[in-house]
C-alpha positions as CSV (number, residue, x, y, z in Angstrom):
1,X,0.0,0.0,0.0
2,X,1.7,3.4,-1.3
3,X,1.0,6.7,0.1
4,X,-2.1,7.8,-2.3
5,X,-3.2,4.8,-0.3
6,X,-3.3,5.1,2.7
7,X,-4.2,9.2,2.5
8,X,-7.0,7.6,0.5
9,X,-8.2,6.2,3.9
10,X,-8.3,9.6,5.5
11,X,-11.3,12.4,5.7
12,X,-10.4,15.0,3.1
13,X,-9.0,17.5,5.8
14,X,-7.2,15.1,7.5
15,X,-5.4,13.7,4.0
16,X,-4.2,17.8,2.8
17,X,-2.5,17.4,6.1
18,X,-0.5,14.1,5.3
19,X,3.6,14.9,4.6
20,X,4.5,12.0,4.5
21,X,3.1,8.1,5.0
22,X,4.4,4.8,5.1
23,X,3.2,0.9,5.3
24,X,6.1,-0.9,6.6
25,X,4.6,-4.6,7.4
26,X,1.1,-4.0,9.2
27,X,2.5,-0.9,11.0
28,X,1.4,2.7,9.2
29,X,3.7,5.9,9.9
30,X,2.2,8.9,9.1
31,X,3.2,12.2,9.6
32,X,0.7,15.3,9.6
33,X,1.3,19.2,9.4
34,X,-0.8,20.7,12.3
35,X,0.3,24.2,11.9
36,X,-2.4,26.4,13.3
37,X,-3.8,24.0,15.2
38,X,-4.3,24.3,19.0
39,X,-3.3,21.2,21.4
40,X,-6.9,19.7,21.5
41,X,-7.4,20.0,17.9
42,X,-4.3,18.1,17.4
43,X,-5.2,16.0,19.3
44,X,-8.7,15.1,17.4
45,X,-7.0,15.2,14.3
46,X,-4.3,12.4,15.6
47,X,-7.6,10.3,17.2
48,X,-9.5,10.4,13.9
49,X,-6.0,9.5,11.9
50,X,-6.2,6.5,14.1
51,X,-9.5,5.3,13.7
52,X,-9.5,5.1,10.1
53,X,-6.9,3.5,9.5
54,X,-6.9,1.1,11.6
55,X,-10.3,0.3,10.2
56,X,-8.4,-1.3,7.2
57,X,-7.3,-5.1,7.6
58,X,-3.8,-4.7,6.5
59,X,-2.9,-2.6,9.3
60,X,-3.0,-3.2,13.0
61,X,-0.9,-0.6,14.5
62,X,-0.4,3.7,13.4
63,X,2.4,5.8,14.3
64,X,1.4,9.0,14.3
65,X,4.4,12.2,14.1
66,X,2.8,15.9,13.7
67,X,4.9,19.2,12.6
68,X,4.1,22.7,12.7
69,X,5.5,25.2,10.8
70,X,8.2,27.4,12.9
71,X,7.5,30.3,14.3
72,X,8.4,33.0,12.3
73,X,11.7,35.0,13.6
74,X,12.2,37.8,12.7
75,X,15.9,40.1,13.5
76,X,16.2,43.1,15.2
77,X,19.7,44.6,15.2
78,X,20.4,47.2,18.0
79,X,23.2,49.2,16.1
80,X,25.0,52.5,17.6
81,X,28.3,53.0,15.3
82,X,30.5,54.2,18.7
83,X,30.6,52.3,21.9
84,X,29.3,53.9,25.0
85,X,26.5,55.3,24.6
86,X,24.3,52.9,26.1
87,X,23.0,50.5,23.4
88,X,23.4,47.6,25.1
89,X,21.3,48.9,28.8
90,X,18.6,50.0,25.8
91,X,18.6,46.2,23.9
92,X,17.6,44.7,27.8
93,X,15.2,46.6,28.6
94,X,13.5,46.7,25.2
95,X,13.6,43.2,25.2
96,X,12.0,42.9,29.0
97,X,9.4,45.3,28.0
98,X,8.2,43.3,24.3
99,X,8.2,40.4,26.8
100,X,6.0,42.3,29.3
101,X,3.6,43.0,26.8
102,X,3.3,39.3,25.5
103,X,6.0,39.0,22.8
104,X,8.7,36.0,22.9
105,X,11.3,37.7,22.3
106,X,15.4,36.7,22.9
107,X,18.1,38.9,23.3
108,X,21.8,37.7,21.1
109,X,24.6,39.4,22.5
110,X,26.8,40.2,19.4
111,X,29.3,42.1,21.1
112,X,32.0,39.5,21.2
113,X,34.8,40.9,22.6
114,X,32.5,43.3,25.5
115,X,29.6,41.2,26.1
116,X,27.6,42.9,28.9
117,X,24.0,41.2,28.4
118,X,24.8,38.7,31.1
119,X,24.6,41.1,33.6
120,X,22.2,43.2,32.6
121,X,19.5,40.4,32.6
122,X,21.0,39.1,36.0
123,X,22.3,36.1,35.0
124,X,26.3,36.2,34.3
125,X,27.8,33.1,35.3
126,X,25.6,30.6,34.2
127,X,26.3,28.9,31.1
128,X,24.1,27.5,28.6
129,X,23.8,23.9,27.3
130,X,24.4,22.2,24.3
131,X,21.5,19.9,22.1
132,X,21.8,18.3,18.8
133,X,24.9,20.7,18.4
134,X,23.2,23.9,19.2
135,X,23.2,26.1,22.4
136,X,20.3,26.8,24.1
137,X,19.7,30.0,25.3
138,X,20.6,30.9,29.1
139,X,16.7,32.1,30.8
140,X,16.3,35.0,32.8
141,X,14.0,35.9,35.7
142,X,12.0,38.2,33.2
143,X,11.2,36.0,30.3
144,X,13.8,37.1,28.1
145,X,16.1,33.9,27.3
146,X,20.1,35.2,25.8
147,X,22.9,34.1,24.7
148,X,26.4,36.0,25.2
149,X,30.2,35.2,24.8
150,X,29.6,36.3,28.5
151,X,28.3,33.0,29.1
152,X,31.2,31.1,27.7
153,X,34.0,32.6,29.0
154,X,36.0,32.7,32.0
155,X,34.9,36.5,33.6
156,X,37.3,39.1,33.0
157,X,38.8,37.0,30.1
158,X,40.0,38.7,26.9
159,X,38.8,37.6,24.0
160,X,41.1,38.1,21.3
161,X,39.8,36.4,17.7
162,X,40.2,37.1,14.4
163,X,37.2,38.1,11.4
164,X,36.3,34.2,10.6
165,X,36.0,33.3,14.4
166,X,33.8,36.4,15.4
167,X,31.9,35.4,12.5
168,X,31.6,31.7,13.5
169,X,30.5,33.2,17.2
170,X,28.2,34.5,16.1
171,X,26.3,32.0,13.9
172,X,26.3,29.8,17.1
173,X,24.4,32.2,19.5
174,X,22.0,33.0,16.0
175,X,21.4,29.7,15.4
176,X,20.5,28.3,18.5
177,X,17.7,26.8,20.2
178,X,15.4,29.2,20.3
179,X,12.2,28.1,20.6
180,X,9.2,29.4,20.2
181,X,10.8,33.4,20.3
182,X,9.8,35.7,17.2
183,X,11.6,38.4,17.3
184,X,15.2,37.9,18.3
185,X,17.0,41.5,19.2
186,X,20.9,41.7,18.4
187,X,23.4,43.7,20.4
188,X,26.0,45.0,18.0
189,X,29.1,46.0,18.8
190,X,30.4,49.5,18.0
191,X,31.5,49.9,14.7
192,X,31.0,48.8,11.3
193,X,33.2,45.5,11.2
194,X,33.8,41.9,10.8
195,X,30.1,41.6,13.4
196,X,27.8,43.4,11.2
197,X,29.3,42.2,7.9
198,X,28.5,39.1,9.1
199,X,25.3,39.6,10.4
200,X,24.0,41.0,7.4
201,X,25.7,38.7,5.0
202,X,24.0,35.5,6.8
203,X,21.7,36.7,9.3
204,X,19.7,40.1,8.0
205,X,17.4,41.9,10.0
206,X,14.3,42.7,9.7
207,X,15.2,46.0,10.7
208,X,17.7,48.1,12.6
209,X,17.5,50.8,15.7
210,X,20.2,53.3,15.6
211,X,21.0,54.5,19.8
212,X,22.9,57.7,19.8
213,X,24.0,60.2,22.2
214,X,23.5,63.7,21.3
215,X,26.9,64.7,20.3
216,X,28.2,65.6,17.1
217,X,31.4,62.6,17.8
218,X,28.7,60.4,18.6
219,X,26.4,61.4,15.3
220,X,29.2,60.7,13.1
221,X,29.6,57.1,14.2
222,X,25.5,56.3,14.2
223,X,25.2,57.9,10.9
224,X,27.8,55.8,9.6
225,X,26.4,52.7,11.0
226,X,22.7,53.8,9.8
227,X,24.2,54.2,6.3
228,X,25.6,50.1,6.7
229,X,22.1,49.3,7.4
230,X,20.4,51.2,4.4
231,X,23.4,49.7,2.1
232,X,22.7,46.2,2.7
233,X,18.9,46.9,2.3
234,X,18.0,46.6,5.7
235,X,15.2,49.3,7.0
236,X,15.6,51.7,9.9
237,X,13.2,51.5,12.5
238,X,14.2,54.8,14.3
239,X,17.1,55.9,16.2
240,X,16.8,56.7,20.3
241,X,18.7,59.4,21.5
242,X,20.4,58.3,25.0
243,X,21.3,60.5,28.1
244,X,19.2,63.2,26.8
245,X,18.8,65.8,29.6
246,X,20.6,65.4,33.7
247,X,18.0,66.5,36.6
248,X,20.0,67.7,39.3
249,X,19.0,65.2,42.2
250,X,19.2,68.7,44.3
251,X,17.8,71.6,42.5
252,X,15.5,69.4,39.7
253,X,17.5,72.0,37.2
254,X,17.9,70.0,33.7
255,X,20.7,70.5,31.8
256,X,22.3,68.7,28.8
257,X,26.1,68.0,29.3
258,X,26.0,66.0,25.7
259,X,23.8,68.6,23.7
260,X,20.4,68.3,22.8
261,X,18.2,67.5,19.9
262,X,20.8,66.1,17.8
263,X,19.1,62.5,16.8
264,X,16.3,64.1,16.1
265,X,17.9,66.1,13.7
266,X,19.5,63.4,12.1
267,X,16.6,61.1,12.1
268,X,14.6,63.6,10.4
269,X,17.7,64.0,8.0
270,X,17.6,60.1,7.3
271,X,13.6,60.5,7.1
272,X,13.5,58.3,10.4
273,X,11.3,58.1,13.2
274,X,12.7,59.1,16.5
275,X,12.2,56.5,19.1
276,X,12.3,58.5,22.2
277,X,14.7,60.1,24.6
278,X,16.3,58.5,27.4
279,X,17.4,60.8,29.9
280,X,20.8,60.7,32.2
281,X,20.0,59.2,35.3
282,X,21.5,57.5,38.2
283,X,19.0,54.9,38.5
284,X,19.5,53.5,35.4
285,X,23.3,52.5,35.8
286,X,22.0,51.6,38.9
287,X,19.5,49.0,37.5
288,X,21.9,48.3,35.2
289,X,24.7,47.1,37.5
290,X,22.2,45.2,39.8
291,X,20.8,42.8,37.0
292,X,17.3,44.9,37.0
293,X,16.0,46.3,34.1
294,X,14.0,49.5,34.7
295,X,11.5,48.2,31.9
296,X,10.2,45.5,34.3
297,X,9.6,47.7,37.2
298,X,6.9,50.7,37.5
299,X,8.3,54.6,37.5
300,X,8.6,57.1,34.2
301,X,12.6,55.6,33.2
302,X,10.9,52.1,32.9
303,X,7.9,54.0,31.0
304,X,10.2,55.4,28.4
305,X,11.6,52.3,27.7
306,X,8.2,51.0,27.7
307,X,7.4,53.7,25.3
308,X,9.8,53.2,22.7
309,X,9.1,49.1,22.8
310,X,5.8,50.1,21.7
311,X,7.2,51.7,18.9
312,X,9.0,48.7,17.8
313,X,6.2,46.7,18.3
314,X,3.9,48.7,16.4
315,X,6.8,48.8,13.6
316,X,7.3,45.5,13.6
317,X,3.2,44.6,13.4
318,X,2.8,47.2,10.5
């Protein structure tokens, strides 16, 4: 009995659903695509598989195997062009607020030689595992699984690797387990070198967010790094301009020791969105350095961040 056989056996709806089938002996393996399909209709679909065919003499036992399609993941490269300024603190807590509001979302640390994810999503020192040749992704205490070169090495230790091996790096933490996550955000290291080339050679993004400083050094760096992006085809989402504004803890005076207003202008110059501001402030290197995310947490720093995941969300659902 071939396969037009034994589908021929099967309900209509059940047989569109057949990949694959098999009479080996009296034993019948079949295996049926159940994308879209909750558990307990999978579970009536695998029951009325059954049933018919065991109705047929030449068979006495079924082996049922169901597949769904994956989910569909889509990259989100956090990008900044100059270290410093505070892209990594924004990839955590943009991650721990998509998470908040229902996304499965996973967090790759692509900054291979400064990896600071680990402790920004309190979990340095743990180290992930290894399945069918993949790593699977470290969890965190906020529902935001990662993967970092922080996780794999010895604390403190330099890492000191050549183009190829930062490009094999990072094809490991990219193609790991990952589950049932969606949208996977990317930490990129300053710069526009062997990492992104990489990345966008074998990994593209759906889209890119620029994090900036207001600064005309800073600018510079992010416009060249925008321009990468654009290049290789990849959309900008928006830039974020970071320590924006200083409230003196004394007076409640705000001033702007890095200038003011200068993403915007170059977002409207790229004919991006801006993000959102995130001001100077102590309790975010505070959060920071304690493993605690201002995102997850009530108070208008965590609402910022909250805002601009919005942002991306909505960007991303458009």
């Amino acid at each position: 009995m071939d396969q037009d056989a034994l589908k021929a056996l099967l309900r209509a709806d059940i047989a569109a659903r057949v990949q694959s089938a098999r009479l080996t002996g009296a034993t019948a393996t079949v295996v049926l695509d159940v994308a879209g399909l909750d558990a307990q209709a999978r579970a009536a679909l695998g029951q009325a598989a059954e049933q018919a065919l065991l109705k047929n003499e030449q068979i006495d036992d079924v082996r049922l195997a169901m597949t769904a399609e994956r989910a569909q993941r889509r990259i989100v490269a956090i990008g900044s062009g100059k270290g410093g300024v505070g892209k990594s603190t924004l990839t955590a807590n943009l991650a721990v607020a998509l998470a908040q509001s229902g996304h499965k979302v996973g967090v790759v640390d692509a900054d291979i030689y400064g990896p600071s994810q680990p402790v920004l999503l309190g979990n340095a020192g743990e180290r992930p595992v290894a399945e069918e040749g993949k790593l699977v992704p470290v969890a965190s205490e906020y529902g935001v699984p990662v993967l970092s070169m922080g996780h794999l090495v010895e604390p403190g230790k330099a890492i000191a690797w050549r183009g190829p091996m930062v490009g094999n790096a990072l094809g490991q933490l990219i193609d790991a387990h990952w589950g049932d996550v969606e949208v996977l955000l990317v930490d990129l290291p300053p710069g526009t070198g062997d990492v992104q080339l990489s990345m966008l050679q074998k990994h593209k993004p759906a889209g890119a967010v620029i994090v900036s400083t207001p600064q005309d050094l800073a600018l510079i760096d992010a416009t060249r790094a925008a321009q990468l992006f654009e290049t290789a085809g990849v959309p900008i989402v928006g830039l974020v301009e970071n320590m924006a504004g200083y409230a003196c803890p004394h007076c409640g005076e705000v001033s702007d020791p890095f200038g003011r207003g200068g993403v915007e202008a170059a977002a409207e110059a790229m004919g991006a969105p801006l993000l959102g501001r995130i001001p100077l402030e102590m309790a975010i290197r505070e959060a920071s350095d304690a493993g605690k995310p201002l995102a997850a947490g009530e108070g208008a720093p965590g609402a910022i961040f909250r805002d601009v995941a919005d942002r991306l969300a909505t960007w991303l659902a458009g």
